[in-house]
C-alpha positions as CSV (number, residue, x, y, z in Angstrom):
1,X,27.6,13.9,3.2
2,X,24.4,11.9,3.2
3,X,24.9,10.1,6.1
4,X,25.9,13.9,7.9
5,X,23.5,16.4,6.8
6,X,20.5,13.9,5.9
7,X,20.5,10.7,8.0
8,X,21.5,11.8,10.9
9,X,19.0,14.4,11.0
10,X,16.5,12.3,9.8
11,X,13.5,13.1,12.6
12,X,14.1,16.7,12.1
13,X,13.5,16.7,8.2
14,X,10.6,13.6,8.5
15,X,8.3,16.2,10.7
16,X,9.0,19.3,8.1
17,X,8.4,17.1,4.7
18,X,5.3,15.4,7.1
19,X,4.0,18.9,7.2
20,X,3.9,19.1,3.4
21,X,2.2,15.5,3.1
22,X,0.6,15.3,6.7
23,X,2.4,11.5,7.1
24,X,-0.2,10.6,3.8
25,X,0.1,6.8,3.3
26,X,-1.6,7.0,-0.3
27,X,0.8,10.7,-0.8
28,X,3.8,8.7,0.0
29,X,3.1,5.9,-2.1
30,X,2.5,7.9,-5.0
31,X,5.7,10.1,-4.3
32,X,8.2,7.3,-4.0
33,X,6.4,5.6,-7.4
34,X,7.3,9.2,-9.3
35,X,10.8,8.8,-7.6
36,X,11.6,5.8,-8.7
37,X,10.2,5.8,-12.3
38,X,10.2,7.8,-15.2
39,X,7.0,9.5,-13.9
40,X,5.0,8.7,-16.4
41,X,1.2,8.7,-15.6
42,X,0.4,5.2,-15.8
43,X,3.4,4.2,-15.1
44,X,3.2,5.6,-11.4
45,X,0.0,4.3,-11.1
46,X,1.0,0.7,-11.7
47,X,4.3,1.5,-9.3
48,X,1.9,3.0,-6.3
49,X,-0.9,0.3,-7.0
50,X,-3.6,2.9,-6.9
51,X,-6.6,3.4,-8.9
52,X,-6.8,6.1,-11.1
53,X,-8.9,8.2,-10.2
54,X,-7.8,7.9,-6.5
55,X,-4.1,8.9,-8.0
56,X,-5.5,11.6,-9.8
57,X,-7.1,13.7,-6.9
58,X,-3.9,12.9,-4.7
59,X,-1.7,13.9,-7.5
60,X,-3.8,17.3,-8.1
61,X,-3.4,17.6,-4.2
62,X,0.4,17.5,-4.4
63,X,0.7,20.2,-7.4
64,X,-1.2,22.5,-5.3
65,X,1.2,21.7,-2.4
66,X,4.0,23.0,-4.9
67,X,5.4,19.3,-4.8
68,X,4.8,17.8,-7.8
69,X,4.6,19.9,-11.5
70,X,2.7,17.8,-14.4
71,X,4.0,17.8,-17.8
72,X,2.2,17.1,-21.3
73,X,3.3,15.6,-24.5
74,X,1.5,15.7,-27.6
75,X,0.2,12.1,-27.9
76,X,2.0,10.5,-25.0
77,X,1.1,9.7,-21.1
78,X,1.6,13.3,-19.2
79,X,4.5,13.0,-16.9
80,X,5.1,14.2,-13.2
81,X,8.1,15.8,-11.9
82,X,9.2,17.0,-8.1
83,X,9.5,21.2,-8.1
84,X,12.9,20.2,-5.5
85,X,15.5,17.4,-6.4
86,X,15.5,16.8,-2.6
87,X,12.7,15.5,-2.4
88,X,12.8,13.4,-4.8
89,X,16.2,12.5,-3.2
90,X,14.1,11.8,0.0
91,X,10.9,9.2,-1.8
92,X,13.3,7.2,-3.7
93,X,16.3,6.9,-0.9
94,X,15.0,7.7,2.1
95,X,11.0,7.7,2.8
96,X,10.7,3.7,1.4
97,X,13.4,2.2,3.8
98,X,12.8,4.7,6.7
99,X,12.3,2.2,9.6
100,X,16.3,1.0,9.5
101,X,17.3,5.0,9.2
102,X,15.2,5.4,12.2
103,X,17.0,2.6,14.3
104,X,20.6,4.0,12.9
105,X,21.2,1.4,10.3
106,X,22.1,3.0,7.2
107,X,23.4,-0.2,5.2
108,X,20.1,-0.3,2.8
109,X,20.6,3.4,2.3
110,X,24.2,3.1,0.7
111,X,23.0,0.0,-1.0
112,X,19.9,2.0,-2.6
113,X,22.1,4.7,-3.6
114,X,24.9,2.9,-5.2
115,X,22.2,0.9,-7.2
116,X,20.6,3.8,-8.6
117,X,22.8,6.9,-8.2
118,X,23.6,7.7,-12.2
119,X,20.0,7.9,-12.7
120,X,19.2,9.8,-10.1
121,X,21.7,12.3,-11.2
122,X,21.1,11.9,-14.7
123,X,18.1,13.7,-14.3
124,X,19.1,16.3,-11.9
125,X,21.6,17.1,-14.6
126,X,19.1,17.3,-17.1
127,X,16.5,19.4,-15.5
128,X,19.7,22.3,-14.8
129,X,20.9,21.7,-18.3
130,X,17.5,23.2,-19.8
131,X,17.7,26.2,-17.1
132,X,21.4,26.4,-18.5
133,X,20.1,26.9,-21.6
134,X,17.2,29.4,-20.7
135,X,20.0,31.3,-19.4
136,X,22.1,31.1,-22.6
137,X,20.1,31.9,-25.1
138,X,19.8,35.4,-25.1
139,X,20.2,36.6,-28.6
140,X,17.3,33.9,-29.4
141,X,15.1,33.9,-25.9
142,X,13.8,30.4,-25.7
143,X,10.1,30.4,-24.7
144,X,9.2,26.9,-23.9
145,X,11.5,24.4,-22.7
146,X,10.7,20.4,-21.6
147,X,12.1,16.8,-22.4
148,X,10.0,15.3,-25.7
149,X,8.4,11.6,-25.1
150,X,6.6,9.1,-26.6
151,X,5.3,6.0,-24.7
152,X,6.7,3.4,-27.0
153,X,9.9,4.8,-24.8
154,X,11.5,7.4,-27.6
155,X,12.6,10.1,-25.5
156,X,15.2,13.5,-26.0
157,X,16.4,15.0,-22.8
158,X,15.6,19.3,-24.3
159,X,13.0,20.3,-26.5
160,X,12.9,24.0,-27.2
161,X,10.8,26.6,-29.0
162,X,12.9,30.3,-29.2
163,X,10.8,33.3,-29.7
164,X,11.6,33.2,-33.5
165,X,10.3,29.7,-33.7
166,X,13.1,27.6,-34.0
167,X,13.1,24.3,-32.6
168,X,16.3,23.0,-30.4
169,X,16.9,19.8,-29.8
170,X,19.7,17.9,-27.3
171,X,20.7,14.8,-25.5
172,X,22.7,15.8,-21.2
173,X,25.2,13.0,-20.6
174,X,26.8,13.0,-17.4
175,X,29.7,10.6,-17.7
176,X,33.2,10.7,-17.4
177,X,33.8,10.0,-21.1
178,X,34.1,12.7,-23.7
179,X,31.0,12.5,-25.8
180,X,32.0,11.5,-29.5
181,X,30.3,12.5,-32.8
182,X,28.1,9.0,-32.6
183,X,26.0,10.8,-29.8
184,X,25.1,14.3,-32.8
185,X,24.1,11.0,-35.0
186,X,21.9,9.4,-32.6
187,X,20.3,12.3,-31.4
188,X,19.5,13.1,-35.2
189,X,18.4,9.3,-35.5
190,X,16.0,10.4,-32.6
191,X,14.4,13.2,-33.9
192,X,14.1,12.1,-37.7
193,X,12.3,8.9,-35.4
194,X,9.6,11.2,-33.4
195,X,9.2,13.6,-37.3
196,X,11.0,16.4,-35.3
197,X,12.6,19.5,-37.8
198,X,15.6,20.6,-35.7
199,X,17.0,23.9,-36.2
200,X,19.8,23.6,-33.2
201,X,21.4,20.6,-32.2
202,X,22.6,21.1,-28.1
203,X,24.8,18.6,-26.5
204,X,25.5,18.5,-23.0
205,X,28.3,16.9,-21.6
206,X,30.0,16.4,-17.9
207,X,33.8,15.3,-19.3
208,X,33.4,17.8,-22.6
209,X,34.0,16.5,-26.3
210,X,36.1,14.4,-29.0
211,X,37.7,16.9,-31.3
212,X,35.7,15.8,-34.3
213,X,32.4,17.0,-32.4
214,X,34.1,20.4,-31.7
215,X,35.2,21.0,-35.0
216,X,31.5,21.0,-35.8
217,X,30.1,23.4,-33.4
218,X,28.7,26.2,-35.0
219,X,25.1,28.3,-35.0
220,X,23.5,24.9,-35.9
221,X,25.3,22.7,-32.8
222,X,26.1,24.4,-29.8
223,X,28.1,22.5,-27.0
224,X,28.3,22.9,-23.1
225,X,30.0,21.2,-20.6
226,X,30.0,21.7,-16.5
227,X,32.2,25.2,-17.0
228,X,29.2,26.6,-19.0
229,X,27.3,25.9,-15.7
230,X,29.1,29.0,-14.0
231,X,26.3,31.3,-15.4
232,X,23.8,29.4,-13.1
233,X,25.5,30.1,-10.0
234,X,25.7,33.9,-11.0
């Protein structure tokens, strides 16, 4: 499907997403660094070997663009995410190795993707977990919703304020095992860790769960699997 709809098209979709960057070296660079890191600040600066304060004004370019959105933590680096999970598809796969695309060799392409495919989706399937959850929540609307993060690398995929003040908390795992009990433990390890009171627990799980964590569910741990997903599309 990559190979159809992306690569063989590739000319066609280079001059639209050039449009959005206008073929920016230093935009490019900077893109491909969020694409392939966890987006922390730093972190992409390091990756895109810029200076800061040339990053800065490129990365404040991009947001307006509707590109890039910036994200803050409470004592940790800000992090950058793309608005569209294509394009992010298209700096970490595509844009870096363009020149053998371009001549019809799509060898680095598969190898790039089979490398880093989990991860790429892993976060795909986070960011539509917490709109799942936006969506599921009605009872007890949930009013801000991001990942949590600390820079000594502690991180929990949802962290949620409702309208009532309760905090939720949850860990996305797309993998074709059932996610067992050990994964409500760690996720509590996490946020006793980061000094987080959690109110709800959320798990969210491609291949569903053992039938010790399901015996558990309740007001305080609420479970989802692909399924639940169904509300999305609707």
């Amino acid at each position: 499907m990559i190979e159809k709809l992306i690569l063989t098209d590739y000319t066609y979709i280079r001059n639209d997403i050039t449009e959005l960057t206008d073929g920016q070296p230093l935009y490019h660079s900077i893109l491909s660094a969020i694409a392939l890191s966890d987006g922390k600040l730093h972190a992409v600066y390091k990756r895109a070997k810029v200076e800061e304060g040339i990053a800065e004004k490129a990365i404040e370019t991009l947001r307006e663009r509707g590109i890039l959105r910036q994200k803050r933590c409470k004592g940790a680096d800000d992090k950058l995410f793309f608005t569209s999970p294509f394009l992010r598809f298209w700096f970490a796969f595509i844009s870096p190795i363009f020149k053998g695309i371009r001549d019809g060799d799509y060898r680095e392409v598969q190898e790039r993707w089979e490398r880093h495919a989990n991860e790429f989706t892993n976060q795909t399937f986070k960011e539509l977990s917490q709109d799942l959850l936006r969506e599921s929540f009605k009872e007890e609307p949930i009013m801000e919703m991001s990942e949590y993060w600390q820079n000594d690398g502690l991180e929990i995929d949802i962290y949620g304020l409702t309208k009532s003040k309760k905090r939720v908390v949850g860990l996305c795992k797309y993998s074709n095992n059932k996610v067992k009990k050990s994964e409500l433990t760690r996720l509590q390890e996490l946020c006793t860790k980061a000094n987080i009171q959690a109110d709800i627990f959320v798990l969210v799980a491609k291949k569903g769960f053992s039938s010790e964590l399901k015996s558990l569910k309740g007001e305080q741990l609420k479970l989802y699997t692909v399924k639940n997903f169904k509300a999305l599309v609707e």
